[in-house]
N, C-alpha and C positions, 0 to 999 in steps of 0.2 A: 403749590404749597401755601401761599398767602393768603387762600381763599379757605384750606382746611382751618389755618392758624384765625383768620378771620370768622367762620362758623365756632369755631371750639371759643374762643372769648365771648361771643355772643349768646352763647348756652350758659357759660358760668354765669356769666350779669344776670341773664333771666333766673338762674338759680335764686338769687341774693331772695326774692321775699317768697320763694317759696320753702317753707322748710320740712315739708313731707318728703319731696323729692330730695333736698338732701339726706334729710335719715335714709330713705331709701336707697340713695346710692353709698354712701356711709355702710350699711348694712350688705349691701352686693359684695362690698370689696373686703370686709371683716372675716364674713362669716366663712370665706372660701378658705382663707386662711385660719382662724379657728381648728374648722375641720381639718385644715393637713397637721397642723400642730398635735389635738390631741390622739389623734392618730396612730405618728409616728413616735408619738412619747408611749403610746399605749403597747405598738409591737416594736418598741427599740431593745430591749432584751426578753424573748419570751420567755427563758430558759432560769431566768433571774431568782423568780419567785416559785421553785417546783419543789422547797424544800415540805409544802405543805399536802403534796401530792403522796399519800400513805399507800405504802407497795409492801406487803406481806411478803417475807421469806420463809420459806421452810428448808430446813436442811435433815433429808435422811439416808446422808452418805452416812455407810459405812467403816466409812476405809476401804486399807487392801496392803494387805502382807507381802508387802514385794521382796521378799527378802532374797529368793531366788533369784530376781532380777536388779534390785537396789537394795542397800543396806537401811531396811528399817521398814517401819509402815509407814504408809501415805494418805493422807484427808484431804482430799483437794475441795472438798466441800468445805470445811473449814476453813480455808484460804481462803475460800471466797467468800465466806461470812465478814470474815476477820475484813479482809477489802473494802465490802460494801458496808460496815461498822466506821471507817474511816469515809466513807464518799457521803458529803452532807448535803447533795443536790438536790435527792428525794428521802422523801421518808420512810425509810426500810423501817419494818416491825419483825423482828424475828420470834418467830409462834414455831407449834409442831403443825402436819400436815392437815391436822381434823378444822383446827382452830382457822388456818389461815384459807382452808377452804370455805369454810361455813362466814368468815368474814366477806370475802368475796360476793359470794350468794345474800347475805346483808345490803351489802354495801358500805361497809365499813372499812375497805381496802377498795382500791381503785384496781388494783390486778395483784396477783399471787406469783412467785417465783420458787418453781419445786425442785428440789436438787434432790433424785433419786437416789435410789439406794446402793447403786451398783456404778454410781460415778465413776469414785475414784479405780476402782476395778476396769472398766471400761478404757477409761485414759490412760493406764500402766499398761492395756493390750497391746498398743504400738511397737511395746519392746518383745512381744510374742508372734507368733503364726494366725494365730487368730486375732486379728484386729478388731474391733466394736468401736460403732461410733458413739460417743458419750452425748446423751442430750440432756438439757436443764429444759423443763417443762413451764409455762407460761399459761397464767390464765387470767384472763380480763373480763372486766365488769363493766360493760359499753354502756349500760342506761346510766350509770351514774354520772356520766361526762360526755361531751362532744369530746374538749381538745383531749382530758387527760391520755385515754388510749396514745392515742398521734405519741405523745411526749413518753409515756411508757413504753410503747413499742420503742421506740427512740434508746 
């Protein structure tokens, strides 16, 4: 051990009049650390900043006259409007179906979110013989973004 501590002193002394090799070793030990800094400040929240991420909705639910099975009509497509008017993550645009397609094919929307027309219909089946699975349609705009898709699909 006296012999390493003996070589490491004798290295520092010769440092003293050269001063390339100090910046350069000054430089070894900085920049490794720089690098994990901006880094880890760059993906410490990715989710942070999606408020600028513009996602088109279209809503052409209908409804649906449940009256035979619940008291009243029902819009769950409106529920979900009304929801996603409240969620400030991303930037929902509420358009009709032509608008927020042809935005898509633009690139003026990062992806589209279609609530057909037979939603809420679909979803009130559960209470009937004939079940239907209810789906909300999704379509995205991949050249305009690597991550956004990832974080839209999300």
């Amino acid at each position: 051990m006296k012999n390493i501590m003996r070589v490491f002193i004798r290295d520092l002394k010769n440092l003293n009049g050269n001063i390339t090799a100090i910046i350069v070793i000054i430089g070894i030990c900085i920049i490794p650390a720089l690098y994990a800094w901006f880094n880890i400040a760059a993906n410490w929240d990715p989710y942070g900043n999606t408020a600028g991420i513009k996602v088109a909705v279209a809503n052409m639910d209908q409804g649906y006259d449940a009256t035979e099975l619940l008291p009243g009509r029902i819009n769950i497509g409106d529920e979900i409007v009304s929801s996603l008017k409240d969620n400030e993550q991303i930037g929902w645009t509420f358009l009709d179906y032509d608008a927020a397609m042809e935005g898509v094919k633009r690139g003026d929307y990062y992806a589209a979110v279609i609530i057909p027309e037979d939603f809420s219909e679909k979803i009130a089946s559960f209470l009937t013989d004939n079940i239907e699975s209810p789906t909300i349609q999704y379509y995205v705009n991949e050249k305009k973004n690597a991550i956004a898709p990832k974080i839209t699909d999300t």
